[in-house]
C-alpha positions as CSV (number, residue, x, y, z in Angstrom):
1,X,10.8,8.6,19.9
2,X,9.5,12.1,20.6
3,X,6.3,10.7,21.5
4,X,7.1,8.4,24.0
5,X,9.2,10.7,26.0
6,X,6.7,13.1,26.1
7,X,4.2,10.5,26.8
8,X,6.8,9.8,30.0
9,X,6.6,13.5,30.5
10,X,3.1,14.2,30.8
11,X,2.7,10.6,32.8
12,X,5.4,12.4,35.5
13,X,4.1,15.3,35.3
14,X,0.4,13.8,35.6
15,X,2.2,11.8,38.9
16,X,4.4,15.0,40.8
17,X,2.2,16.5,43.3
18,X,1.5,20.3,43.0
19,X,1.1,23.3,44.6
20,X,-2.6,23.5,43.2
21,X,-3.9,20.2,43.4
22,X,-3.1,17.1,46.0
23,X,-1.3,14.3,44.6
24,X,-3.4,11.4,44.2
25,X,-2.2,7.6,45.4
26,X,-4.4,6.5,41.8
27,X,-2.3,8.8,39.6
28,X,1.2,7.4,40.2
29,X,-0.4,3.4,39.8
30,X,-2.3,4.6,36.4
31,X,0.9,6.3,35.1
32,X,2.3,3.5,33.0
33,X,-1.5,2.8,32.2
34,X,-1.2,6.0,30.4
35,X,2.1,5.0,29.2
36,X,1.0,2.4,27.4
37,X,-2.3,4.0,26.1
38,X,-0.2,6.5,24.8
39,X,2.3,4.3,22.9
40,X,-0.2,2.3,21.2
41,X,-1.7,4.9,19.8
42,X,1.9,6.3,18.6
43,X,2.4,2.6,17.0
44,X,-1.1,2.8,15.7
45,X,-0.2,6.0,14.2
46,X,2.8,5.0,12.5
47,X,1.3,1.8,11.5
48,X,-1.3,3.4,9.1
49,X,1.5,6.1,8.1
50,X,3.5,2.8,6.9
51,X,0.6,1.0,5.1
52,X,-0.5,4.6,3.5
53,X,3.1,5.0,1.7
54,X,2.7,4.5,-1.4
55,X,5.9,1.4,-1.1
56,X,4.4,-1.8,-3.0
57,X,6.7,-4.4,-1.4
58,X,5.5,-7.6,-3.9
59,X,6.1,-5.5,-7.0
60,X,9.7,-4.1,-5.6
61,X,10.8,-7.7,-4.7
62,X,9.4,-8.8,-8.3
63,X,11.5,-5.9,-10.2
64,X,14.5,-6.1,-8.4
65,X,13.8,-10.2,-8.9
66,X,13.6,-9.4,-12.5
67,X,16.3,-6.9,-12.9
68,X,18.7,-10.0,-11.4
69,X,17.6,-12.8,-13.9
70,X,18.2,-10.5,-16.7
71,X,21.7,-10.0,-15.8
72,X,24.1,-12.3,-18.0
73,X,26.9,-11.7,-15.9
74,X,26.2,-12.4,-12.0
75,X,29.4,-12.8,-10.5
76,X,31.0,-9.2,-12.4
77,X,28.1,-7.6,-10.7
78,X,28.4,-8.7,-7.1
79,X,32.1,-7.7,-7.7
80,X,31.0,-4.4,-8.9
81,X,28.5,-3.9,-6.2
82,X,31.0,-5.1,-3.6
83,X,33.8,-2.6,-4.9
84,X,30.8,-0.2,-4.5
85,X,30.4,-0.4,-1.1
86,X,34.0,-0.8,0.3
87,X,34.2,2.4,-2.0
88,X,31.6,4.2,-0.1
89,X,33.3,3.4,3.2
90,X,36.7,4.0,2.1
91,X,35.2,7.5,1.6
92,X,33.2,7.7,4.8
93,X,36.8,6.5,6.5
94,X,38.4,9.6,4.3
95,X,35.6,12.3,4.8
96,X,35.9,11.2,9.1
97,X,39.5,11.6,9.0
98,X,39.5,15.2,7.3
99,X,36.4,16.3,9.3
100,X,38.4,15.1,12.5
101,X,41.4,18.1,11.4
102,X,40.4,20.9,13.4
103,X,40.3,23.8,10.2
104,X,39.5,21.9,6.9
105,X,35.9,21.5,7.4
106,X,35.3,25.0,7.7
107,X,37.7,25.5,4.9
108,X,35.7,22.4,2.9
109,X,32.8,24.7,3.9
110,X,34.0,27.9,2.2
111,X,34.7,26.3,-0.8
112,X,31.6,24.6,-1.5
113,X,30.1,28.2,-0.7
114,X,32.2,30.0,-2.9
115,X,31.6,26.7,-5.6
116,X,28.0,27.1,-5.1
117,X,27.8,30.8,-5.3
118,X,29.8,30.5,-8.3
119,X,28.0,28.4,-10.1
120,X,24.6,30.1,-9.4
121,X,25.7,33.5,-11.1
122,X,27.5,31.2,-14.3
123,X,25.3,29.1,-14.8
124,X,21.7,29.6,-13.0
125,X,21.1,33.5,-13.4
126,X,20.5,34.6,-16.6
127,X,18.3,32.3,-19.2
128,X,21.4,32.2,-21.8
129,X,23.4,30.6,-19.4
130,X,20.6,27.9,-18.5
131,X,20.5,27.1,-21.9
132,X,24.3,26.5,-22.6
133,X,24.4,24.3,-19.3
134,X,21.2,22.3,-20.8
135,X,23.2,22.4,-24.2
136,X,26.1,21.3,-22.2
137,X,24.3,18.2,-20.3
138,X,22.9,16.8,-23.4
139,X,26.0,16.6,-24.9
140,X,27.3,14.7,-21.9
141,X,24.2,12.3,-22.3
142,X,24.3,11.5,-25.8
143,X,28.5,11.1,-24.9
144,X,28.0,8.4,-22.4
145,X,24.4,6.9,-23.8
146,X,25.8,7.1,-27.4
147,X,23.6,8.8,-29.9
148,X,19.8,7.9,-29.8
């Protein structure tokens, strides 16, 4: 996006006559010639940045493919996924509405601040600590996994 409107920059600027140099009748006529020049090398650019991730399509489409047959219940997991998303939006819908009251996001701000802050010193800071919160999430893994 940046690209093309600088490429629609330089072509204007390439077109406007100056103080230092007579416009030419050729530059305003090859102006989208350099448009275009310009935006296939962008989409060239981004081309080979897309085929350089590192994103296997075949092998996503086979896991996720094989991640569905091995479910045993289908229709409890679209349900689950569906209450997922109108989830998600009913707390978009919630987070707009209280964003939208003039003070509480600055408030909302504060507090996750102070939270943050908080939680550095008690739990980040000083090794012992670090080791009671690992202590502390293991115990909360071995509670929902069950023990190993």
């Amino acid at each position: 996006r940046c690209g093309a409107a600088s490429a629609v920059a330089n072509a204007a600027r390439a077109a406007a006559p100056t103080a230092r140099r007579p416009a030419k009748a050729s530059a305003s006529r090859n102006a989208p010639l350099r448009i275009a020049r310009h935006a296939n090398k962008v989409s060239e650019r981004s081309l080979v940045a897309r085929a350089k991730s590192g994103l296997d399509t075949d092998e996503l489409m086979k896991t996720v493919s094989d991640k569905w047959d091995a479910v045993e219940n289908k229709p409890q997991a679209i349900l689950y996924a569906g209450g997922g998303l109108v989830g998600l939006w009913v707390a978009s819908t919630l987070v707009g509405a209280i964003n939208a009251v003039p003070l509480l996001p600055k408030v909302f701000e504060l507090l996750g601040l102070g939270y943050g802050a908080w939680f550095t010193y008690k739990y980040l800071l000083y090794k012992s600590s670090r080791q009671e919160l690992l202590a502390d999430i293991d115990e909360l893994k071995s509670k929902i996994s069950g023990p190993n």
